[in-house]
LORO-926294 format. One record per residue (C-alpha): x negated, y negated, z negated. Coordinates in Angstrom, 3 decimals, padded with zeros to 6 digits. Layout:
BEGIN
[dovex [X; Y; Z]]
...
REM end
This chain:
BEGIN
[dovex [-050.294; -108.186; -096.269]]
[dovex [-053.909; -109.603; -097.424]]
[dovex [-056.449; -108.167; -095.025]]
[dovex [-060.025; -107.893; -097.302]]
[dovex [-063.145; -107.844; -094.670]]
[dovex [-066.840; -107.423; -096.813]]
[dovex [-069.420; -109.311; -094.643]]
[dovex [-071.868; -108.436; -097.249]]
[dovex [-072.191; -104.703; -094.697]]
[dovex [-072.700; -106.629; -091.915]]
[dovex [-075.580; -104.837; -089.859]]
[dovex [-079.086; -106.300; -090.392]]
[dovex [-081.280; -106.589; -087.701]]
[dovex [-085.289; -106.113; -087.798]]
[dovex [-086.561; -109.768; -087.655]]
[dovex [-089.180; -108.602; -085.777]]
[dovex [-086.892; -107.466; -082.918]]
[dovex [-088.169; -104.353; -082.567]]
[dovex [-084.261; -103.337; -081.933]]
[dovex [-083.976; -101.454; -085.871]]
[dovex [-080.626; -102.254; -087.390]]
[dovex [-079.236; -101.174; -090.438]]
[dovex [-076.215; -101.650; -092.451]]
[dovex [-074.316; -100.424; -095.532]]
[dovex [-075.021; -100.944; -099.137]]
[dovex [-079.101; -099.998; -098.729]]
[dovex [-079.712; -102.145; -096.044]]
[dovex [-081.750; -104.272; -097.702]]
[dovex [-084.016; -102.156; -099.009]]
[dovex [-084.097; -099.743; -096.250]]
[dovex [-085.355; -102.900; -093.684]]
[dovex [-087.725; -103.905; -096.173]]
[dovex [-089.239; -100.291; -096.144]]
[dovex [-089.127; -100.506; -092.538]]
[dovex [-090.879; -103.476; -092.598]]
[dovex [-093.659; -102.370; -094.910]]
[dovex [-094.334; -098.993; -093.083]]
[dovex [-092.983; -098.595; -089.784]]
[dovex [-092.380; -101.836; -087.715]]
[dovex [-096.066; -102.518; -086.068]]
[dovex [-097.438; -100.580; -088.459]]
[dovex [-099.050; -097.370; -087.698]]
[dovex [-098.466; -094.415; -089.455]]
[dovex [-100.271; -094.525; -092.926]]
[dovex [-099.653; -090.549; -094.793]]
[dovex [-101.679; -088.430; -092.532]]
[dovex [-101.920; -084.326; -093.096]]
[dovex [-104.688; -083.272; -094.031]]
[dovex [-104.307; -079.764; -092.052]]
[dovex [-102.968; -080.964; -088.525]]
[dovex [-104.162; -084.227; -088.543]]
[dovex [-100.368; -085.220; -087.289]]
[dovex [-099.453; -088.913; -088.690]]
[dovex [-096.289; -089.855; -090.447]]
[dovex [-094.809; -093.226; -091.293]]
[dovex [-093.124; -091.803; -094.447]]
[dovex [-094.010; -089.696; -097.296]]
[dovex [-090.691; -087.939; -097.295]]
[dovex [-091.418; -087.053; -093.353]]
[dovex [-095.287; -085.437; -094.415]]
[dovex [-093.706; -083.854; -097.281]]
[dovex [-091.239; -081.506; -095.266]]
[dovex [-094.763; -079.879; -093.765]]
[dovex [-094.442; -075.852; -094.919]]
[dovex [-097.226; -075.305; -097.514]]
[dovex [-100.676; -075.102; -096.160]]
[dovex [-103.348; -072.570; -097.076]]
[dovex [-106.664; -073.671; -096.702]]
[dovex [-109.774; -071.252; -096.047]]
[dovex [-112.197; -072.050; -099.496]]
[dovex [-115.175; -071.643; -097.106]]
[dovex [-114.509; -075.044; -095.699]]
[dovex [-114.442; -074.091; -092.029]]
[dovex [-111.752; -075.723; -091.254]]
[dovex [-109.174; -073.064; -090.615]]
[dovex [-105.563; -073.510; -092.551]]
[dovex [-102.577; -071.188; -092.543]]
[dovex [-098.990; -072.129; -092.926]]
[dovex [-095.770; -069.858; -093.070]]
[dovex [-094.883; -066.575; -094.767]]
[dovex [-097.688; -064.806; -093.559]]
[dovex [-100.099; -067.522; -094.199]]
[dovex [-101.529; -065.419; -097.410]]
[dovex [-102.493; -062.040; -095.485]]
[dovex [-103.403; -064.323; -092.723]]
[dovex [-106.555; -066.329; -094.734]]
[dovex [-106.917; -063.035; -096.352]]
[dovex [-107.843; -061.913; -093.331]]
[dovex [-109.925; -064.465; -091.543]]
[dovex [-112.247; -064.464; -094.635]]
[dovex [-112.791; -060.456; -094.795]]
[dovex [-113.453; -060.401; -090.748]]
[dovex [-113.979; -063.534; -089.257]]
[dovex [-115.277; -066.604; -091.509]]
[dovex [-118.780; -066.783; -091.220]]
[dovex [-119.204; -063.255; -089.982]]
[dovex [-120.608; -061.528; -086.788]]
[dovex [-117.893; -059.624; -085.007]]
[dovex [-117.915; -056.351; -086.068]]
[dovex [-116.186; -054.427; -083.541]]
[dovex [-118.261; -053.643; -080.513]]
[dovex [-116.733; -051.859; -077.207]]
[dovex [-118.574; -049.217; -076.186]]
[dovex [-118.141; -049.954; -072.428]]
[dovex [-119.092; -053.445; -072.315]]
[dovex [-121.128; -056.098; -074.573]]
[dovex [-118.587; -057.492; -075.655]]
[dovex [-117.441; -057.659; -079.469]]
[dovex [-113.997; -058.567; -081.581]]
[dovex [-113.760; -059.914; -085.167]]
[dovex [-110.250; -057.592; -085.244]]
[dovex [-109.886; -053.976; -084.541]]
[dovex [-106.883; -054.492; -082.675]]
[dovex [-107.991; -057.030; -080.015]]
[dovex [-111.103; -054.592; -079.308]]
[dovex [-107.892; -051.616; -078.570]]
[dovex [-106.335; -054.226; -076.485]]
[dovex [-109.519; -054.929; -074.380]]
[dovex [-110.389; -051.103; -074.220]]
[dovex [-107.079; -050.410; -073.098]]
[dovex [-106.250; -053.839; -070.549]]
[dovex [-109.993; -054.346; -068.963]]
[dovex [-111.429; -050.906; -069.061]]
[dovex [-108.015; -048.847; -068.626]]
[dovex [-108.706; -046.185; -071.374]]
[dovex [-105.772; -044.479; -072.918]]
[dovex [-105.903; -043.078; -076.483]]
[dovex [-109.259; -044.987; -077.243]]
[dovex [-109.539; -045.160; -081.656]]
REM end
């Protein structure tokens, strides 16, 4: 019985013994990748909405879709609501005065809601519209 061993799969280590191994038929290329944009190297595909660094393009790829207010404030949405949402901040909130004012203190919301909330938490009023 002939016993057939393939040394050619042998594990390769990181020569820069950072402790990375990798074996099977990609090796090769995957520690050259490794090599080229993750050992000592920091992380070169940054998002533009979080700021959050990755050291693969795959990795900053896998982000959900980002919705970006066009009045350049800074403020991005992501997720299902993330449409409504930007709709939102630019009707009420982007470069406007808040326009909900409680009548029982100075202070003002840029959502209807939050002022009901504060009405109802701080001043203790029931029913308030």
């Amino acid at each position: 019985m002939l016993i057939y061993i393939d040394f050619s799969l042998d594990p390769t280590e990181c020569p820069n013994m950072c402790g990375r191994s990798y074996k099977g038929k990609f090796r090769k290329s995957s520690l050259r990748r490794h090599l080229i944009y993750e050992c000592g190297v920091d992380p070169q595909f940054e998002c533009p909405a979080c700021q959050k660094r990755f050291t693969d393009k795959g990795r900053l790829n896998m982000l959900p879709d980002t919705l970006y207010c066009k009045n350049n404030c800074g403020r991005y949405y992501t997720g299902k609501n993330s449409k409504s949402s930007l709709k939102r901040h630019i009707k009420y909130e982007c470069g406007i005065d808040p326009q909900f004012k409680c009548i029982y203190c100075p202070r003002r919301f840029t959502v209807k809601t939050n002022m009901k909330r504060h009405v109802l938490l701080i001043h203790k009023i029931i029913g308030y519209v």
